[in-house]
C-alpha positions as CSV (number, residue, x, y, z in Angstrom):
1,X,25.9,100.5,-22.9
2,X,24.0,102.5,-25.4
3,X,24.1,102.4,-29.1
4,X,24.3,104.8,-32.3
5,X,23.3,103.3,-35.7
6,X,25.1,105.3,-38.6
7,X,27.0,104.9,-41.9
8,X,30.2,103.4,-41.9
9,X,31.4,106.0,-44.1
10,X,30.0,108.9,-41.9
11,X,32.2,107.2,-39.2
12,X,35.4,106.9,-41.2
13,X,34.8,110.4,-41.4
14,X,34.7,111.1,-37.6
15,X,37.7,109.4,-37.1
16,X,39.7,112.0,-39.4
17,X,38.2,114.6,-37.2
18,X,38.1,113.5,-33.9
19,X,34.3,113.6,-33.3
20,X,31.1,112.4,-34.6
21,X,28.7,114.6,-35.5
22,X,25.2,113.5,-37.3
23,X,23.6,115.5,-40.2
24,X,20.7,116.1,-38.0
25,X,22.3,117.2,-35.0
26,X,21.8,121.2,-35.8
27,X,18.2,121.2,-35.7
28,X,17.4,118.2,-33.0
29,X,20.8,119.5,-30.4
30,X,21.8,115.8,-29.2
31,X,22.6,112.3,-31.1
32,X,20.3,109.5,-31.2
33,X,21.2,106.7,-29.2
34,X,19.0,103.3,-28.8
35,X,19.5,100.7,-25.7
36,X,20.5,97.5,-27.0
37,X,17.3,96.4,-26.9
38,X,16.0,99.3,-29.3
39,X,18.3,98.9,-31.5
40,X,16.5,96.3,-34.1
41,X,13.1,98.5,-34.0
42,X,15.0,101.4,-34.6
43,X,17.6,100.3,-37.6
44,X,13.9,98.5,-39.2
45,X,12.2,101.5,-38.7
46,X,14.7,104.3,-40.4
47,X,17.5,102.5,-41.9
48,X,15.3,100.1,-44.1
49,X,17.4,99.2,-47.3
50,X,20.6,101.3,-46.1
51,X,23.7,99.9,-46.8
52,X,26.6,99.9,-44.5
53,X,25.8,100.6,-41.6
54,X,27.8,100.2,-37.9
55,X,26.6,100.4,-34.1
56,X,29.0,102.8,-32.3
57,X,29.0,101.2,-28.9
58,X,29.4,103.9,-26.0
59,X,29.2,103.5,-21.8
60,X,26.6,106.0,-20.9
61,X,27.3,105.4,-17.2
62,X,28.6,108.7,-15.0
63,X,27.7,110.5,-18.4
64,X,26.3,114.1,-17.8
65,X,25.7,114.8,-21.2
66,X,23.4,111.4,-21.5
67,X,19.4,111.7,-20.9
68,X,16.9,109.2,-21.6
69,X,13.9,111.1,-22.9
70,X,10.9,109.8,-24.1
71,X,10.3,110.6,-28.0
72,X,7.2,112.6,-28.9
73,X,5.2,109.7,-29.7
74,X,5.5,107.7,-27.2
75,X,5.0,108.6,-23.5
76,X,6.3,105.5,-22.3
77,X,9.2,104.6,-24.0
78,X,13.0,106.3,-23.2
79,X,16.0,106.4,-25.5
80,X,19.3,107.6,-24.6
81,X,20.4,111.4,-26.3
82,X,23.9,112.3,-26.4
83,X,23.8,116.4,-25.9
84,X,27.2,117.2,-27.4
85,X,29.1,116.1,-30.5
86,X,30.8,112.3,-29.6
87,X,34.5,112.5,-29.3
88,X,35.9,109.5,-31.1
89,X,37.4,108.2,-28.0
90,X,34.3,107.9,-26.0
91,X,33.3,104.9,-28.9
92,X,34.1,101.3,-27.2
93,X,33.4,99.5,-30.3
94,X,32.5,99.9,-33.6
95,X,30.3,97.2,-34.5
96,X,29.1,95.9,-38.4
97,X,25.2,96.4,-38.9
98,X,24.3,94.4,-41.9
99,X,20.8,93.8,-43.0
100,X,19.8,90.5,-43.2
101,X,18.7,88.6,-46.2
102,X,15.0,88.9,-45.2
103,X,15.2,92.8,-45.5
104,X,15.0,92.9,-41.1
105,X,17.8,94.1,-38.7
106,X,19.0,91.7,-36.4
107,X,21.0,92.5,-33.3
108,X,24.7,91.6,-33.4
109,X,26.1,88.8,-31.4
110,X,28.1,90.4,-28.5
111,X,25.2,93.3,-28.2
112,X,23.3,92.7,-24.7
């Protein structure tokens, strides 16, 4: 399973459309996704003092439009792009993201 950390409200708006599509997704051509054990580091990293945010839970097995690339600044690490606007469908669970009192990002129970 890989995860996508985004708004709630930027959701609700893919379902009316049928896809999810990030604001960023013109200039960079694929969605960010984290493994589940990237997820914390990544939601304390960009999504410090954001509000309502969900984990849209998606099976990247047999995916073809799934890579794990490494980001620019690190050689080592590989996270999970999505080349190609998400349908909807493909989401397995749409998970609450809350920020706990201490400010940090704390993985959900039920994400492994």
């Amino acid at each position: 399973m890989i995860y996508h950390i985004c708004r709630k409200e930027d959701w609700e708006n893919a379902l009316k459309k049928g896809f999810y599509i990030p604001e960023n997704f013109e200039k960079e051509g694929f969605i960010h996704f984290s493994k589940a054990e990237q997820v914390c580091n990544t939601a304390n990293l960009f999504y410090k003092n954001v509000n309502h945010l969900v984990l849209l839970e998606t099976d990247d097995k047999d995916d073809s439009l799934v890579r794990f690339e490494n980001p620019p600044d690190d050689p080592v690490a590989l996270f999970p792009h999505y080349y190609g606007t998400l349908p909807v469908g493909k989401v397995l669970r749409v998970i609450p993201f809350p920020q706990g009192k201490n400010g940090l990002f704390d993985l959900p129970e039920g994400v492994a």
